[in-house]
C-alpha positions as CSV (number, residue, x, y, z in Angstrom):
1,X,7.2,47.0,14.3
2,X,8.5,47.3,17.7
3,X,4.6,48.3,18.9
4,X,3.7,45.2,17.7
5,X,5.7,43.1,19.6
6,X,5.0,45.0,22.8
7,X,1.4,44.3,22.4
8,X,2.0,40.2,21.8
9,X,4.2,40.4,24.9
10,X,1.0,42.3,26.7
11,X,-1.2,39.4,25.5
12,X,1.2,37.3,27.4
13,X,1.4,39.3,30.1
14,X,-1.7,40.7,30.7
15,X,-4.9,39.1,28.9
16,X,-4.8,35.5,30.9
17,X,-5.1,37.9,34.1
18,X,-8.3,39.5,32.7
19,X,-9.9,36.3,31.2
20,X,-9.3,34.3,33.9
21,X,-11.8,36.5,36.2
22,X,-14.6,35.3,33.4
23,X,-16.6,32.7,35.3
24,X,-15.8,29.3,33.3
25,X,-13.4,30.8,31.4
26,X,-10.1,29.2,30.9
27,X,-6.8,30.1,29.5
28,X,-4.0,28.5,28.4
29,X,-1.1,29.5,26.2
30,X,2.5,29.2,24.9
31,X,4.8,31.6,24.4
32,X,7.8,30.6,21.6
33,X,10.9,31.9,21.0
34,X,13.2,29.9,18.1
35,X,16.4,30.6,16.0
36,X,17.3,29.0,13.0
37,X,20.0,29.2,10.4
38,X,21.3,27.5,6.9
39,X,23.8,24.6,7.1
40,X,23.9,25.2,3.7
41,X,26.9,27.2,2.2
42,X,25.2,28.6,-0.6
43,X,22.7,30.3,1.6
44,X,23.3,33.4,3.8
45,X,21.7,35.0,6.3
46,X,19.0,36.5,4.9
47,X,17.7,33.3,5.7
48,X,17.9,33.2,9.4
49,X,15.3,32.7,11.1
50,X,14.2,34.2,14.5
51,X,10.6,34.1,15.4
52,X,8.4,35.0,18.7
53,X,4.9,33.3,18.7
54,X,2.1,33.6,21.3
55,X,-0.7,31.3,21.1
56,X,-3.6,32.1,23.6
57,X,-6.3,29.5,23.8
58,X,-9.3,30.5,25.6
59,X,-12.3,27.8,26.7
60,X,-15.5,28.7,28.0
61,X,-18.9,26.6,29.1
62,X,-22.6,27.8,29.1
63,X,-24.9,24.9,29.5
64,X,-25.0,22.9,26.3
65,X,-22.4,25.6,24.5
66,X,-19.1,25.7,24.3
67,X,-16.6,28.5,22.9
68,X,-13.0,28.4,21.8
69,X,-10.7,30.4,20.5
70,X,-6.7,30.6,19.6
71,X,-5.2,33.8,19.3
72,X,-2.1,34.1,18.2
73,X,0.7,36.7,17.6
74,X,3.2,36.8,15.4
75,X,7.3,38.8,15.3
76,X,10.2,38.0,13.0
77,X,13.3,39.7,14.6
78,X,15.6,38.9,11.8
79,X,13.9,39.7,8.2
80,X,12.2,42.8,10.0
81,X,8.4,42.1,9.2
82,X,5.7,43.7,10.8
83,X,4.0,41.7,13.9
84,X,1.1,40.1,13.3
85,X,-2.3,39.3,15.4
86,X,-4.8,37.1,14.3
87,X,-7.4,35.3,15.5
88,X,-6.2,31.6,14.1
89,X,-9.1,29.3,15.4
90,X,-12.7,30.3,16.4
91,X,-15.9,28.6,17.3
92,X,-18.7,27.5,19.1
93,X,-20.2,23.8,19.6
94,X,-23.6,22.7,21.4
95,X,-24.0,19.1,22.6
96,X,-27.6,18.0,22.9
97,X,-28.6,14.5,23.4
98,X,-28.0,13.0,20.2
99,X,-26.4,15.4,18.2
100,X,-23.8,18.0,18.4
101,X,-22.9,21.2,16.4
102,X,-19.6,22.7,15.8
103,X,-18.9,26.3,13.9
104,X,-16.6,29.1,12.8
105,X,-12.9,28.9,11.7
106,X,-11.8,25.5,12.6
107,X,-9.6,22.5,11.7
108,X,-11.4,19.1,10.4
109,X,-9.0,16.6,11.3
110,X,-9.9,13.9,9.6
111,X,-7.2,10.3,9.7
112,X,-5.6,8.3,12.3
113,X,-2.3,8.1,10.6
114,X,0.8,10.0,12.2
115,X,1.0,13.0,9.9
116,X,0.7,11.7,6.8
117,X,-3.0,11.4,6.5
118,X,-4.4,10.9,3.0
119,X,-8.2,11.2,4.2
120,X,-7.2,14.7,5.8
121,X,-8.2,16.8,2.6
122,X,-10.2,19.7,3.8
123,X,-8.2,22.2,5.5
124,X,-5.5,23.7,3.2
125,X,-1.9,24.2,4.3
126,X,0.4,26.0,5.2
127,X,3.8,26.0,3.7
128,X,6.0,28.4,5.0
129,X,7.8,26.2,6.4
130,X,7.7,22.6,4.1
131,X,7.8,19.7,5.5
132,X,9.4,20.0,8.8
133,X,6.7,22.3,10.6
134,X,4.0,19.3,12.5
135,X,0.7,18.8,11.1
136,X,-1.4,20.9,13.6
137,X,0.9,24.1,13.1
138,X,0.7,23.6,8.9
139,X,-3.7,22.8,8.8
140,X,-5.4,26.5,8.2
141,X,-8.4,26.8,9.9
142,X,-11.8,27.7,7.8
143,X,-15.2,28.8,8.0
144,X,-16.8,25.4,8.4
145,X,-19.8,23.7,10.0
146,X,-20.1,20.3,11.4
147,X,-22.9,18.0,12.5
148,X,-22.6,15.2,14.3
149,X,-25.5,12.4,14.8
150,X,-24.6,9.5,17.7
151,X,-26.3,6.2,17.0
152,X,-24.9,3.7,19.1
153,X,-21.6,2.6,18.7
154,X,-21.6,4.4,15.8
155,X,-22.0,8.6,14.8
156,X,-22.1,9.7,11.3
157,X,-21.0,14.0,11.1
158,X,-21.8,16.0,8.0
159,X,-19.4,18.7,6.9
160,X,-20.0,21.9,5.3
161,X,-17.3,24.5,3.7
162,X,-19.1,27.3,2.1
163,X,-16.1,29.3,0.9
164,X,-13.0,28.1,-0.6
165,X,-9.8,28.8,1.0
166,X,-6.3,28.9,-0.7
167,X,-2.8,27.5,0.8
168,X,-0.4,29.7,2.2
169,X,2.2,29.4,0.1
170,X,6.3,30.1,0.8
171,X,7.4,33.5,1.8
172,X,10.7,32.9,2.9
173,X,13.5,32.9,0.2
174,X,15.2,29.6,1.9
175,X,12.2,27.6,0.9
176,X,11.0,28.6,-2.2
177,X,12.5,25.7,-4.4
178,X,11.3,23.0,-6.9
179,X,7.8,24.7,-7.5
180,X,8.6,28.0,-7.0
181,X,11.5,27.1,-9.3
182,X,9.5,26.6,-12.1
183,X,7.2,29.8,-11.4
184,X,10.8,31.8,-11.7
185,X,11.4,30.1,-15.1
186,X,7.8,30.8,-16.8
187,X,7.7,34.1,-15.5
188,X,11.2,34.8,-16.3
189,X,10.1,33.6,-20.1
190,X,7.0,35.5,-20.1
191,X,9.0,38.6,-19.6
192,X,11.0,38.1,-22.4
193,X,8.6,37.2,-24.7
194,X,6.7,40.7,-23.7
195,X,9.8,42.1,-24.5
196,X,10.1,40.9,-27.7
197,X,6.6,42.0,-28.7
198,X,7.3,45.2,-27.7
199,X,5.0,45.6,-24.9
200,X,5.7,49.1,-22.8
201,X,7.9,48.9,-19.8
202,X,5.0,50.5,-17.8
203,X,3.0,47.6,-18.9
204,X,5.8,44.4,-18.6
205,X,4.2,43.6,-15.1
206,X,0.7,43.8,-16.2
207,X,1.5,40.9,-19.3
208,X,3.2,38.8,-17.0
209,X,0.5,38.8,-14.6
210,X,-2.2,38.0,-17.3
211,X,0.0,35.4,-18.6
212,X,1.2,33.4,-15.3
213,X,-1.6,34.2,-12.8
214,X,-3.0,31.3,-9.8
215,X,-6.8,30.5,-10.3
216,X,-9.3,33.0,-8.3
217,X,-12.7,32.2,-7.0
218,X,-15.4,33.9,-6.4
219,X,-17.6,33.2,-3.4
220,X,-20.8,31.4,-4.2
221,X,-22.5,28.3,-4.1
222,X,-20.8,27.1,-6.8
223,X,-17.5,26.9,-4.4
224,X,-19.7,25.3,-1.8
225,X,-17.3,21.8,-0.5
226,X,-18.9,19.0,1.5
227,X,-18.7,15.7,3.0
228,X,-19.1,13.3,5.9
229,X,-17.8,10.5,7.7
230,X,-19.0,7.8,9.3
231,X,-17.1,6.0,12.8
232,X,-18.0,3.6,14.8
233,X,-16.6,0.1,16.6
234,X,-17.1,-3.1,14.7
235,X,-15.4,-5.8,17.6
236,X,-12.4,-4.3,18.6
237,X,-11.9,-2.7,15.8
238,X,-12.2,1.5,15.7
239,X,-13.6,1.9,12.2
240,X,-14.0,5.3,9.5
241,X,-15.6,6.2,6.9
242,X,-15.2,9.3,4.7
243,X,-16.5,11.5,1.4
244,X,-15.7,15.0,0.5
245,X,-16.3,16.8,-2.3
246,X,-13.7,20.1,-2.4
247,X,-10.5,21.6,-3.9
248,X,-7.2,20.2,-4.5
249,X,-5.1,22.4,-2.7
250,X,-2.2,20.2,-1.8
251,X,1.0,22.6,-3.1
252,X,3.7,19.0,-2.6
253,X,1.3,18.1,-6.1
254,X,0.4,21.1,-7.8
255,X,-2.1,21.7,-10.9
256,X,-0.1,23.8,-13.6
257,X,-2.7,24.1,-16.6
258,X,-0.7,25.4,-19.5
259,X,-3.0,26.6,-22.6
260,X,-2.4,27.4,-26.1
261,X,0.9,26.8,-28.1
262,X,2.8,29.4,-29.4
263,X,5.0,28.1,-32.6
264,X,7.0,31.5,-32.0
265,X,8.1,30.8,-28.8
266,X,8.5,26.9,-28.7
267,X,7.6,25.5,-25.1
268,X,5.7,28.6,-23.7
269,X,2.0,28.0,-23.5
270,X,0.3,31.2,-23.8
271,X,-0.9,30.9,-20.3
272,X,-0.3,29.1,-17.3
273,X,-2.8,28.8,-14.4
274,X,-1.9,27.4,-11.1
275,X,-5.4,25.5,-10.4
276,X,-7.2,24.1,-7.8
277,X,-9.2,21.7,-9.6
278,X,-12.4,19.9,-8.5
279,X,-12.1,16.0,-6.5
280,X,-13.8,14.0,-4.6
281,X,-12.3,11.7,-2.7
282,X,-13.7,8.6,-0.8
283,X,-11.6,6.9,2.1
284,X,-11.4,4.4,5.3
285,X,-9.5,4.5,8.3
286,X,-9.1,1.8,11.1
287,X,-7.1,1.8,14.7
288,X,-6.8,-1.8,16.4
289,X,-5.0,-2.5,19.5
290,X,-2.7,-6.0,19.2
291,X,-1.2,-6.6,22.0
292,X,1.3,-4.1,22.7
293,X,1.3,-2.7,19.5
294,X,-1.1,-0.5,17.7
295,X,-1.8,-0.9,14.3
296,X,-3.4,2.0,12.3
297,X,-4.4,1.8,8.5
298,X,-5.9,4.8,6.5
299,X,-6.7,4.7,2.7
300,X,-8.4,7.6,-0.1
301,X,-9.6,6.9,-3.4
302,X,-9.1,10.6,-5.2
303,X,-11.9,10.6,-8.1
304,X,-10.6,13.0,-11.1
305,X,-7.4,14.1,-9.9
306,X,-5.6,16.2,-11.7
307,X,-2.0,15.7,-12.3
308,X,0.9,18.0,-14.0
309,X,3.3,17.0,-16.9
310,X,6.7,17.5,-16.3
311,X,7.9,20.7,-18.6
312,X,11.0,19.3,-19.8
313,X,8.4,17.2,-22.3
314,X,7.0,20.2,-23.7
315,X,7.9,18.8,-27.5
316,X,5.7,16.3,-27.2
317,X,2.2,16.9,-29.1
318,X,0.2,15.6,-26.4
319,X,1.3,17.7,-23.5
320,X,-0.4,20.3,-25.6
321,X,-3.3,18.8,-26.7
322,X,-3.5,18.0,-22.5
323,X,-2.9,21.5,-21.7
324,X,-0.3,20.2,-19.7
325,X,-1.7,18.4,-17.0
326,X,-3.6,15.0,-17.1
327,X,-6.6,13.4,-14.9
328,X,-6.5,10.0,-13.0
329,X,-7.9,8.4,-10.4
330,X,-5.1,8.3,-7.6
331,X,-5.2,5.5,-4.7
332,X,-2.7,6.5,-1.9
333,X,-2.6,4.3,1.6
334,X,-0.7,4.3,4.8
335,X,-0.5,1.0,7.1
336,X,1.4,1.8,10.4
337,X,2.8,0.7,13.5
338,X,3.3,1.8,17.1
339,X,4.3,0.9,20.3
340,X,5.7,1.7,24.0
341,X,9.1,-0.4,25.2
342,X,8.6,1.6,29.1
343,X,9.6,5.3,27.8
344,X,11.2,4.2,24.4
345,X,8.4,5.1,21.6
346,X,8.6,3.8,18.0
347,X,6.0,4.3,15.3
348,X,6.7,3.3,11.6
349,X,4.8,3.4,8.7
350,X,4.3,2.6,4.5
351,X,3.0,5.2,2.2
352,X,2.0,3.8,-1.1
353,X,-0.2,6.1,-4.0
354,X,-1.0,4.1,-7.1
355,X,-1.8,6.5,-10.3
356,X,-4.4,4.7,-12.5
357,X,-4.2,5.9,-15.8
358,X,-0.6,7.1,-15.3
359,X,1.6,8.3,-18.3
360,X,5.4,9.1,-18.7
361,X,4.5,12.3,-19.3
362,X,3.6,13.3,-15.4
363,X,5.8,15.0,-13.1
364,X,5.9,11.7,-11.2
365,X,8.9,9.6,-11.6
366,X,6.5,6.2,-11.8
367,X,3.0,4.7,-11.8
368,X,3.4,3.4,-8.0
369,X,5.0,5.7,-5.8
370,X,5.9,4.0,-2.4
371,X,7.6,5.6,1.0
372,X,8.4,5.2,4.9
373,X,8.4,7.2,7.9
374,X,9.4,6.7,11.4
375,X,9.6,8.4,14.6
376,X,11.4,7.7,17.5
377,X,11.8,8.8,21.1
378,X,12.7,8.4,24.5
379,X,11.7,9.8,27.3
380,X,14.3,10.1,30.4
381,X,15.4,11.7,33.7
382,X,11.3,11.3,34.7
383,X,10.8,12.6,31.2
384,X,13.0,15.9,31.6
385,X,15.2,14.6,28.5
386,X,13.4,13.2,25.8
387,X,15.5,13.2,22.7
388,X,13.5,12.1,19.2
389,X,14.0,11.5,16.0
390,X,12.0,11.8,12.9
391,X,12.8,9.8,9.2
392,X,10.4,10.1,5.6
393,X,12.0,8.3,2.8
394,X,10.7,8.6,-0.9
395,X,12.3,5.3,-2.1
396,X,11.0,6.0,-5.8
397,X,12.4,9.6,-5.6
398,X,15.0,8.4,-4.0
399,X,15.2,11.2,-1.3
400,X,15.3,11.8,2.4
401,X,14.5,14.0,5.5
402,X,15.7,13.2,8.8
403,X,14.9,15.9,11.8
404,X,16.5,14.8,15.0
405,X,15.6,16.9,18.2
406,X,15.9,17.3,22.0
407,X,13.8,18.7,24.4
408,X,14.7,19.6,28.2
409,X,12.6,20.8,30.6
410,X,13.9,23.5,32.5
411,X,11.6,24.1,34.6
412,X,7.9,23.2,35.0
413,X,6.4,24.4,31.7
414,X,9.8,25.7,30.4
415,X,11.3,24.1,28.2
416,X,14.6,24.1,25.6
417,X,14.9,22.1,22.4
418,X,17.6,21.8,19.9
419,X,17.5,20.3,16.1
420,X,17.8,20.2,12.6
421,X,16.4,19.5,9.5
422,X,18.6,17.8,7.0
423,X,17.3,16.9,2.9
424,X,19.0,14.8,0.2
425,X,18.5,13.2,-2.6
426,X,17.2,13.7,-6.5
427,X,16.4,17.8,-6.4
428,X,13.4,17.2,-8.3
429,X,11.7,14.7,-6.0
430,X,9.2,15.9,-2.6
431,X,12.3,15.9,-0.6
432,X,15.1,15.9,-2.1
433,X,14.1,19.6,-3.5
434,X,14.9,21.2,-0.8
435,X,18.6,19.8,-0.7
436,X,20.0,23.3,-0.2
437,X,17.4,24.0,3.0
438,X,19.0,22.2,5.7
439,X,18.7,23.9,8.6
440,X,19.9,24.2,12.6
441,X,17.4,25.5,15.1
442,X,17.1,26.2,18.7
443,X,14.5,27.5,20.6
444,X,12.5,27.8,24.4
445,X,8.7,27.6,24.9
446,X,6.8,28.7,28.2
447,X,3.1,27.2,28.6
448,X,1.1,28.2,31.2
């Protein structure tokens, strides 16, 4: 364990001296160090946390190429994990006249949004840490190619995923809630009812596992995902168009398929999948300047969605005959606003998602689902002091986040922030789950 963190803090130390002899090579990186703990009393601190991460991003040119890579290391001083090194991001891009080509494990960001980006459906997430972690640090990168053709004001890019990659789902205790909640529960039940039959205590893990399993596939064309998008100006007015055909991996809705009904043990289906359903999804983004505000609109159409019933309606006939689960077309939007006072920034925004063929069944408190976010900062001292502020609100779940934080610069490319992350609301809505994970955390980052 301890060899592990030596060699990220001789990555730090000693690779950007190597590379940087490379002739049109350059290196940048940041080296993290953060603490957090529970403001929660029913937590303890088993749920500390206390992280190093190194992120080494490394540029290079060769005529029409260009190659990039993040490396990035990994130590948890407090639950005693092993280090970790991995090569996060990878690839190479060419520029010719017209067209450009972009490879290897990368992140398709897709919607002009600020983190909530409905369009931004290919790259699976991370959820380690829920919610409060930003967008670029939750996206997994994937094996994926890009095309892009320039016509004009305008450039169409074809997308190509030929191998399906899963979320990362929670590892630490302090946010497995809600989801995870339920996965306790089934297996908890599943367990008992091996029991019951009789099965062999060698074999207890074996039935659970057959019974309560998360959907596996197998690489081949049939888990080939693709899409493209179309942007250009029409006036002043930035314009996108998307498609993508791929898997639902989004873990905030999850697919619970639960098959066959067994009359001896009423409301446990004989086996429940965690799925990650076929959808396409067809969307539009647009970015126009008014004045001295910015206004930002982004919209997806999800074709076949696949939504899960709510288990506490397991004595109904058709969540059975459903398998538990249901399909719709979903319609979610956001419409947004931004602008600069001097150094005081303020973006809000509206999230609605409309469920066509919604049903009281669905783990979904109503047909039209509507929210708001905001973020606020200010930047002072020459922007040495910029203290911020982040809201969501689920007004139909009734819950809330709000993440306030301050950053210092100590010195140039030093700097010191301290926040929290603080839930409430109905324990069975997005946010509002994670009621008991409010958190303080402190930390310093070096970039160079």
């Amino acid at each position: 364990m301890k060899n592990k963190l030596v060699l990220i803090l001789l990555m730090a130390g000693c690779l950007p001296v190597n590379l940087a002899a490379v002739e049109d090579l350059t290196v940048q990186g940041t080296l993290q160090m953060e603490t957090g703990i529970s403001l929660t009393p029913l937590k303890d601190a088993e749920f500390i946390k206390g992280e190093t991460t190194l992120d080494l991003i490394m540029k290079h040119f060769a005529g029409p190429f260009r190659f990039y890579a993040d490396l990035s290391g990994r130590y948890d001083t407090v639950t005693g994990e092993e280090g970790s090194v991995e090569l996060k991001e990878a690839s190479v891009a060419a520029d010719f006249d017209k067209t450009s080509f972009v490879a290897g494990k990368i992140w398709i960001a897709w919607g002009r949004a600020d983190e909530v980006n409905p369009v931004d459906v290919i790259n699976p997430e991370d959820y380690r840490e829920p919610v409060v972690a930003d967008k670029e640090t939750r996206k997994i990168r994937i094996p994926a190619l890009t095309v892009s053709r320039y016509m004009g004001d305008w450039t169409v890019t074809g997308v190509l995923v030929p191998f399906f990659t899963p979320p990362e789902l929670e590892s630490s205790p302090h946010w497995q809630t809600g989801f995870y909640e339920l996965l306790g529960e089934l297996k908890a039940s599943y367990l008992a009812k091996a029991v019951a039959l009789s099965v062999p205590p060698y074999a207890l893990e074996e039935y659970v596992n057959e019974h309560l399993s998360f959907e596996d596939h197998e690489a081949g064309l049939s888990d080939v995902q693709f899409g493209g998008r179309l942007n250009g100006y029409l006036g002043a007015l930035d314009l996108s168009f998307y498609y993508y055909n791929g898997y639902w991996t989004d873990m905030s809705r999850p697919v619970v398929s639960m098959r066959g009904f067994d009359p001896l043990f009423p409301g446990l289906p004989d086996k429940t999948v965690i799925r990650y359903p076929r959808f396409q999804m067809i969307g539009a983004d647009f970015a126009a300047v008014l004045g001295p505000y910015t206004l930002r609109g982004e919209g997806a159409w999800f074709l076949g969605r696949r939504i899960t019933y709510d288990m506490e309606y397991s004595d109904r006939p058709r969540f059975w005959e459903d398998g538990g689960e249901a399909q719709s077309d979903v319609v979610k939007f956001v419409v947004g606003l931004d602008r600069f006072w001097g150094d005081f920034y303020m973006n809000i925004q509206y999230i609605g998602e409309y469920i066509v063929d919604y049903n009281s069944l669905m783990m979904l408190e109503e047909g039209y689902l509507q929210s708001m976010t905001a973020k606020l900062s200010w930047s002072l001292s020459d922007g040495r002091w910029e203290p911020e502020v982040k809201l969501l609100y689920e007004e139909t779940e009734n819950d809330l986040y709000v993440g306030p934080r301050l950053t210092h610069e100590l010195f140039n490319g030093i700097h010191a922030y301290l926040g929290a992350d603080l839930f409430t609301g109905n324990p069975k809505g997005a946010l509002g789950q994670y009621r008991e994970c409010d958190r303080l955390y402190t930390g310093i980052t070096y970039s160079f």
